[in-house]
C-alpha positions as CSV (number, residue, x, y, z in Angstrom):
1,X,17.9,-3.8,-51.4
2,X,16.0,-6.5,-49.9
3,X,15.8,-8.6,-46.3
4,X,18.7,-10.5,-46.5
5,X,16.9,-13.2,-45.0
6,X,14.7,-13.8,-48.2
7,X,14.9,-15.3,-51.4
8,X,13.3,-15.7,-54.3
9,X,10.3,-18.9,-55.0
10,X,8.2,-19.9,-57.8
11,X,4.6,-19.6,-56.8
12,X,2.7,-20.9,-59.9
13,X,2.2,-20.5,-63.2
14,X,0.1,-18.0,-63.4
15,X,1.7,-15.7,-60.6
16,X,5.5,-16.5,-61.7
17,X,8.0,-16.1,-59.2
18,X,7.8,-14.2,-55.6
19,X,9.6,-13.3,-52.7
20,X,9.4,-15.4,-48.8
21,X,11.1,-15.7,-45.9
22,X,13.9,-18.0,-45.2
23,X,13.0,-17.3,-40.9
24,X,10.9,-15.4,-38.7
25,X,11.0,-11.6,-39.2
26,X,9.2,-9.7,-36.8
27,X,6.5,-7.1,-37.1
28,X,8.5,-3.7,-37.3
29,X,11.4,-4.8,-39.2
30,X,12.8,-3.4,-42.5
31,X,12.2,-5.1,-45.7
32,X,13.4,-3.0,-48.7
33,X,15.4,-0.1,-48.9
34,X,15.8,2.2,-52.0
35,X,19.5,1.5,-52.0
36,X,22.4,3.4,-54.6
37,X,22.4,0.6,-56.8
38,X,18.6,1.1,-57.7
39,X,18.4,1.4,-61.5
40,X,16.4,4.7,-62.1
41,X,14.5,5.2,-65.4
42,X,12.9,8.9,-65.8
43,X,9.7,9.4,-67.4
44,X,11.9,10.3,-70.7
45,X,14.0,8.0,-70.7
46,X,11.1,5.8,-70.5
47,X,9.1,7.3,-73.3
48,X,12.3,6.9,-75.8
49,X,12.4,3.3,-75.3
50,X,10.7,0.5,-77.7
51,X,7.7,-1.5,-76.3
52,X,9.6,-4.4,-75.0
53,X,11.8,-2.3,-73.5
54,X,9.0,-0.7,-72.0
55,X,7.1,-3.6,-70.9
56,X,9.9,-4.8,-69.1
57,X,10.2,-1.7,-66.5
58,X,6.4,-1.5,-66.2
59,X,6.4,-5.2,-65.1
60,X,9.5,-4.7,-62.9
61,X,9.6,-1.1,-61.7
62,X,7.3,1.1,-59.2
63,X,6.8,5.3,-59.5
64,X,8.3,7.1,-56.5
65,X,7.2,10.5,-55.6
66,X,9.4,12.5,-58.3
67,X,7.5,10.2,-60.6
68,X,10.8,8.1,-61.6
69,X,10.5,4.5,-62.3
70,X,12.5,2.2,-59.6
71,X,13.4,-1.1,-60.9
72,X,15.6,-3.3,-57.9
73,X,19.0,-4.5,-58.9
74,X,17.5,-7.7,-56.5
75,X,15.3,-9.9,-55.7
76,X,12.9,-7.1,-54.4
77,X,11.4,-6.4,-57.9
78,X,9.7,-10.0,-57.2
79,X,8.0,-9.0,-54.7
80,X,3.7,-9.5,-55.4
81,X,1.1,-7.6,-54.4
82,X,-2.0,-8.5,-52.3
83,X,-4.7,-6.3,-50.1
84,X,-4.3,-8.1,-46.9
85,X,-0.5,-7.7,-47.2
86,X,2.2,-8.1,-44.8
87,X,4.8,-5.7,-45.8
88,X,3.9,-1.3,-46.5
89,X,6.0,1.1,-48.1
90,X,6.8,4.2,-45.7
91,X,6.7,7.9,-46.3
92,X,10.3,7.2,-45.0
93,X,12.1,5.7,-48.0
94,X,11.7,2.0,-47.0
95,X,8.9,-0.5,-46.6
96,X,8.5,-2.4,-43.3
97,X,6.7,-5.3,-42.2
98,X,3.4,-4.0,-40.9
99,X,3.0,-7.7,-39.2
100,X,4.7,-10.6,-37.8
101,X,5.9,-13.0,-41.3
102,X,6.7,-16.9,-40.9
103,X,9.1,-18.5,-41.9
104,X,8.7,-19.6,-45.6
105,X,5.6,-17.2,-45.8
106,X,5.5,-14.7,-49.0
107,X,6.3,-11.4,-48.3
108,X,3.5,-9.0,-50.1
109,X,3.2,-5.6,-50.9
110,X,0.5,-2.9,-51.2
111,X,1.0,-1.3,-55.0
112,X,-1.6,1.0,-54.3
113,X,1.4,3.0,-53.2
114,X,3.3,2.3,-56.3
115,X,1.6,5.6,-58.4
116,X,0.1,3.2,-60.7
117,X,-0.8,4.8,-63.9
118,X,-3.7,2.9,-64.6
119,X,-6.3,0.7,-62.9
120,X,-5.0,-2.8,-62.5
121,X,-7.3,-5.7,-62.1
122,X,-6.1,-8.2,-59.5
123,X,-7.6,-11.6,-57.9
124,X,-5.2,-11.6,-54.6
125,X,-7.1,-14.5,-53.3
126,X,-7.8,-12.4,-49.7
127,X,-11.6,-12.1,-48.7
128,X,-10.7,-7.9,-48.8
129,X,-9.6,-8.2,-52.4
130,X,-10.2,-5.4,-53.7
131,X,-10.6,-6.5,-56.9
132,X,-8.6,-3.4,-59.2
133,X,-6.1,-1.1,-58.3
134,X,-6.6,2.6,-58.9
135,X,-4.6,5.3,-60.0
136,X,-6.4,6.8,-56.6
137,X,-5.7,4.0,-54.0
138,X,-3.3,6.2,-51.8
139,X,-6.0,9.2,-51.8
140,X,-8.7,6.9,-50.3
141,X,-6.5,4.7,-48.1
142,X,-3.9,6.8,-47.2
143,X,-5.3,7.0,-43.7
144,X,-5.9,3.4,-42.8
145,X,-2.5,2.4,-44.5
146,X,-0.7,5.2,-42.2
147,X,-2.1,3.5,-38.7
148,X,-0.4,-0.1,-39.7
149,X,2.6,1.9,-40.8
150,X,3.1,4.4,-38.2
151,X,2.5,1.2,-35.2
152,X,5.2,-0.9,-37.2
153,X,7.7,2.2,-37.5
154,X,7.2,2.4,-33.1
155,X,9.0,-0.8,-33.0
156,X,12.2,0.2,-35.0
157,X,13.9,0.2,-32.3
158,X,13.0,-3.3,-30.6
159,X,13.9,-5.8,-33.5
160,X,16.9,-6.5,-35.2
161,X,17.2,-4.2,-38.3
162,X,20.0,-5.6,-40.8
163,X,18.8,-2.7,-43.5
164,X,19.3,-0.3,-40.9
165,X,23.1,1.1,-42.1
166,X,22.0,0.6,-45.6
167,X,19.4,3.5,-45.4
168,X,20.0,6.9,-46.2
169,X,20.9,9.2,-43.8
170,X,18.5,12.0,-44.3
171,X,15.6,8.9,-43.4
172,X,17.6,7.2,-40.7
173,X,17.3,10.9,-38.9
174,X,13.9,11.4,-39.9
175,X,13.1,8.0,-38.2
176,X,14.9,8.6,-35.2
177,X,13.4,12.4,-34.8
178,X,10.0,10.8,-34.9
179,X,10.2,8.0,-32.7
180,X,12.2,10.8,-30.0
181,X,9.2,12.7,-30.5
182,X,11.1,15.4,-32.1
183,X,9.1,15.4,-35.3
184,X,5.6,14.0,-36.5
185,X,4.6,11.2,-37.8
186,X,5.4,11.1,-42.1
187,X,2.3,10.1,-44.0
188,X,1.9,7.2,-46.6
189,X,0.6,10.0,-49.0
190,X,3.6,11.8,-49.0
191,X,5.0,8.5,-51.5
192,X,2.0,10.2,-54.2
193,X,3.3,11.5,-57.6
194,X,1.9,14.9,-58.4
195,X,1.8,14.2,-61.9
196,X,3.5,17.2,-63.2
197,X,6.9,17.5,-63.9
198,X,9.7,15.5,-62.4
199,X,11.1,16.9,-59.2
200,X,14.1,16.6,-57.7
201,X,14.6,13.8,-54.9
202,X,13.3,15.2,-51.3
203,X,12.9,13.0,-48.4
204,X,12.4,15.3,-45.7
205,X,8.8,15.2,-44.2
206,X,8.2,18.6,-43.3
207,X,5.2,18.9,-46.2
């Protein structure tokens, strides 16, 4: 589930359609949150279905950690990528804005946390473009992705968080243990698909 206070924008044609702000959401905020009405397509389920089939949930769908493809049931699956982007996915479960976004701004993501399979070329537009996405992204930008994440998580707790009820319990206490200094800090890395065999879902940040 997206920010409620979003909605979906054509951009041009060669981009198609993303996702912007309808007001000002502050740095710190919570922009998506892997909700129970998330379709969720396993790697064989996947592999049984025909190419367009299959194009379809590679265009609209990320990899989480168990290595099961996440399409959105909203507007979220809209959302475009860029390397100088506003909005990180979390070791948490959720992605937050990692700065301040305007009012009618896009809101962007980093898919080098998305366990891309293979290396994507991309022309974002920024001047840090890095040009194509790797399979390896999260391995050699875990820990500069982790310092704008982990000072966006510290402000939880000072803006208005309208996602808040909607995430799960297990992450909501994981959040809260963090920021009460109760447990450290979960890593960017931990969102990395091992590659193996499908496990089952675990959000606790212990490893």
């Amino acid at each position: 589930m997206i920010h409620p206070k979003t909605e979906l924008r054509f951009v041009n044609a060669e981009i198609g359609y993303g996702v912007f702000a309808t007001e000002f959401i502050p740095r710190g905020t919570i922009l998506y949150v892997k909700d129970d009405l998330e379709i969720e397509i396993t790697m064989a389920r996947f592999r049984k279905m025909d190419k367009t089939h299959q194009d379809i949930v590679e265009k609209f769908s990320y990899i989480d950690e168990r290595g099961v493809r996440i399409i959105s049931w909203d507007h979220a699956k809209y959302v475009n990528h860029r390397c100088d982007c506003n909005s990180m996915s979390t070791g948490y479960g959720f992605e937050i804005a990692i700065r301040d976004i305007q009012q009618d701004e896009e809101i962007t993501d980093e898919y080098g946390l998305f366990n891309i399979p293979v290396p994507i070329d991309i022309n974002c537009g920024c001047t840090n473009c890095r040009q194509v996405l790797l399979p390896t992204d999260v391995d050699e930008y875990y820990l500069a992705w982790d310092q704008q994440v982990e000072s966006a998580i510290r402000l939880i707790n000072d803006v208005h968080q309208p996602l808040w009820e909607v995430l799960d319990t297990v992450s909501r206490t994981e959040v809260i243990k963090y920021l009460s200094s109760q447990s450290p800090y979960c890593s960017v890395r931990k969102l990395k698909y091992q590659g193996q065999t499908e496990v089952k879902k675990n959000k606790t940040c212990a490893a």
